[in-house]
C-alpha positions as CSV (number, residue, x, y, z in Angstrom):
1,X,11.8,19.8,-12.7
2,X,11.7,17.9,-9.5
3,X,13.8,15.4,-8.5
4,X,11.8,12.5,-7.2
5,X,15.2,9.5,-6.8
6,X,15.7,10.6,-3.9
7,X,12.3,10.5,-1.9
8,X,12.2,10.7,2.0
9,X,9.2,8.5,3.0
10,X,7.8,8.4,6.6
11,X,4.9,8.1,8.8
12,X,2.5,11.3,7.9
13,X,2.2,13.8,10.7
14,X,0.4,17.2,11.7
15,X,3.1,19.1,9.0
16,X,2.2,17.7,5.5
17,X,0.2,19.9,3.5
18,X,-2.8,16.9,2.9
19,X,-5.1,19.2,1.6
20,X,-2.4,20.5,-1.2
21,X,-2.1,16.5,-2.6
22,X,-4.4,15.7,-5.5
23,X,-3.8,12.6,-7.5
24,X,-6.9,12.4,-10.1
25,X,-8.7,10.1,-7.9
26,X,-11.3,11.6,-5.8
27,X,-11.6,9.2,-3.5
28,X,-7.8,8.6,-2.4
29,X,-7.6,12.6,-2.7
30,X,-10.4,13.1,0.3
31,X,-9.1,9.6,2.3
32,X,-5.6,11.8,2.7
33,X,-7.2,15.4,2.7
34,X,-9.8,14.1,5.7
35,X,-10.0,11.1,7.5
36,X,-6.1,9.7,7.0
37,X,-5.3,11.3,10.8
38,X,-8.1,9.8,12.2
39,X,-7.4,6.5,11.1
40,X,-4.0,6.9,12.4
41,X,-5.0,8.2,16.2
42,X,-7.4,5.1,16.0
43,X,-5.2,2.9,15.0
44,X,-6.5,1.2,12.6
45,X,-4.4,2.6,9.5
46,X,-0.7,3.4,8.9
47,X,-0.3,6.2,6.6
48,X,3.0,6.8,5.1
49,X,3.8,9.8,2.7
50,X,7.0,10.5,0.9
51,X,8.0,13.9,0.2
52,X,11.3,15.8,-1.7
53,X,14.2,17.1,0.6
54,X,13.2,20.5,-0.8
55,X,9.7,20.3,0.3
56,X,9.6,18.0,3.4
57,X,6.0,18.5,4.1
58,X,4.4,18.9,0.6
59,X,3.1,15.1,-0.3
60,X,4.1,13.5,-3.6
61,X,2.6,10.4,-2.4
62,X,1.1,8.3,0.6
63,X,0.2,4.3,1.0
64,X,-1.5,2.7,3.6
65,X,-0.8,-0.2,5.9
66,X,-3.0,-2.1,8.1
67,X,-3.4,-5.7,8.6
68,X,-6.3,-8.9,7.8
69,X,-7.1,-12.2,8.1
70,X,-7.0,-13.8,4.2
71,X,-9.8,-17.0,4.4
72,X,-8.5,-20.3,2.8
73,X,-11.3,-20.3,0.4
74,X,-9.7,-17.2,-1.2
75,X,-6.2,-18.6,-1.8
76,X,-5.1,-21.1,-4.8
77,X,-5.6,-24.4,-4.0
78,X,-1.9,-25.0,-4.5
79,X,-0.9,-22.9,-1.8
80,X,-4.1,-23.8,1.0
81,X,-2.6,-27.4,0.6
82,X,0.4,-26.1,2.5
83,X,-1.0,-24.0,4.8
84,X,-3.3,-24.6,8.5
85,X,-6.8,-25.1,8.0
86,X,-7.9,-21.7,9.1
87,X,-7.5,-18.0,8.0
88,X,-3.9,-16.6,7.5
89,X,-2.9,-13.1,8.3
90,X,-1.7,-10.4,6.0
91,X,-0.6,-7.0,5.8
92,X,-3.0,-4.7,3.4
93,X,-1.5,-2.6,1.4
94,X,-5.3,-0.3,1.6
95,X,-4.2,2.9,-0.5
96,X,-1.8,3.7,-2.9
97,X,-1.4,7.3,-4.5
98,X,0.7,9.6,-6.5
99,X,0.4,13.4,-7.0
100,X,-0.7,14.5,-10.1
101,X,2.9,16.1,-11.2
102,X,5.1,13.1,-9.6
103,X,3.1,10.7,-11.9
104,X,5.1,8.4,-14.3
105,X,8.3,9.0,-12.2
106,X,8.4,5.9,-10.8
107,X,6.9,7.0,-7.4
108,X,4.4,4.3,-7.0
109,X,7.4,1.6,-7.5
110,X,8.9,3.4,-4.8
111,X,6.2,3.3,-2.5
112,X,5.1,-0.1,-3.3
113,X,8.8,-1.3,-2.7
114,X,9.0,0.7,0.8
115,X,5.6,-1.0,1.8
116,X,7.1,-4.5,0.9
117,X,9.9,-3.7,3.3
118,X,8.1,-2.4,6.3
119,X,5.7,-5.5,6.1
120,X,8.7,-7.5,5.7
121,X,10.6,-6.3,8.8
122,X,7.2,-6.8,10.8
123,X,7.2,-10.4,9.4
124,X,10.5,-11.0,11.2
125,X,8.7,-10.4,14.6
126,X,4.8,-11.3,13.8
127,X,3.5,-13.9,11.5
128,X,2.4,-12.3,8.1
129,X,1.4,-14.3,5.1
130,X,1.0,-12.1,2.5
131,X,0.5,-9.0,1.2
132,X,-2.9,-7.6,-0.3
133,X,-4.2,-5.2,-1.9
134,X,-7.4,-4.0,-3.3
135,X,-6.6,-2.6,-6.9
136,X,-8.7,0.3,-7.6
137,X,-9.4,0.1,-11.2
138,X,-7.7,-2.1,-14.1
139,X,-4.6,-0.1,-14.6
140,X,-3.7,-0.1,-10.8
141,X,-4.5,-4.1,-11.2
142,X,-1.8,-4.1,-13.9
143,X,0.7,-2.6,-11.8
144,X,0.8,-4.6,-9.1
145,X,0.7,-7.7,-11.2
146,X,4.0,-6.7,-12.7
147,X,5.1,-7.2,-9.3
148,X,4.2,-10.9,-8.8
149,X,0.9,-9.9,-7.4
150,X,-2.1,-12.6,-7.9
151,X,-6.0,-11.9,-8.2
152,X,-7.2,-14.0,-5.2
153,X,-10.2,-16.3,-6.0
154,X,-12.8,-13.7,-4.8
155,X,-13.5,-12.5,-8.1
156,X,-13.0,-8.6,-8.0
157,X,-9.9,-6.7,-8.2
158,X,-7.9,-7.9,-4.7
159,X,-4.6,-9.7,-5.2
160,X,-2.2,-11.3,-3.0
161,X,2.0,-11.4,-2.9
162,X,3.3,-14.3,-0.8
163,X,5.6,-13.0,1.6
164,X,8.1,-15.9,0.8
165,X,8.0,-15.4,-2.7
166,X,10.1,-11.9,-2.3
């Protein structure tokens, strides 16, 4: 059985096996398998993967980081109160997926928690609001509401963590 406590997680390059990850969702499966580089050289996406010191370039998982403007319109009234009157940036945490054998091993908390830290060290130099993310179905919703995350007025399945709030 593999051990996934002690995952190495850093930014994917030409040497992960993408086409060997396969989480159950076809959608984050072909984003890493085809057009995760490209949105890297154009820089319009981060893509980090974690991997096992056994098997440095086979991918257990992989999250996305890019960033957005979040409207007032979108945000609580209890927080636009307190805030300029125009849009506030944020990181955007786009993608989120585990491998199919590295599910329930606590891989996603691991990834969500090294997300929250890069977009926190960026904070420190450039101004960054909040985190959001775009939760795929109900389940994924769930699990980033057990992490302080909150729907954001828009109506679908994107919610918001206030930097500050960490």
């Amino acid at each position: 059985m593999t051990d996934y406590s002690n995952l190495v997680i850093r930014p994917l390059d030409s040497d992960h096996d993408r086409p060997g990850f396969h989480c159950g969702v076809a959608s984050l499966d072909d984003y890493i398998q085809k057009q995760a580089r490209q949105d890297v050289k154009r820089r319009v996406s981060r893509v980090f993967v974690a991997t096992t010191v056994e098997q440095p370039n086979s991918i257990v998982g992989y999250y996305t980081l890019s960033t957005l403007s979040i409207e007032l319109s979108q945000l609580p009234e209890a927080l636009t109160r307190k805030l300029p009157r125009h849009p506030v940036p944020a990181a955007l945490l786009g993608r989120l997926a585990v491998n199919q054998a590295a599910q329930s091993h606590g891989v996603g908390k691991m990834l969500l928690v090294d997300a929250i830290k890069r977009t926190l060290a960026v904070s420190d130099e450039i101004a960054i609001y909040a985190m959001v993310v775009d939760a795929i179905d109900e389940r994924a919703q769930r699990f980033y509401e057990q992490f302080g995350f909150s729907p954001l007025s828009s109506g679908n399945q994107c919610l918001f963590l206030p930097l500050k709030s960490i």
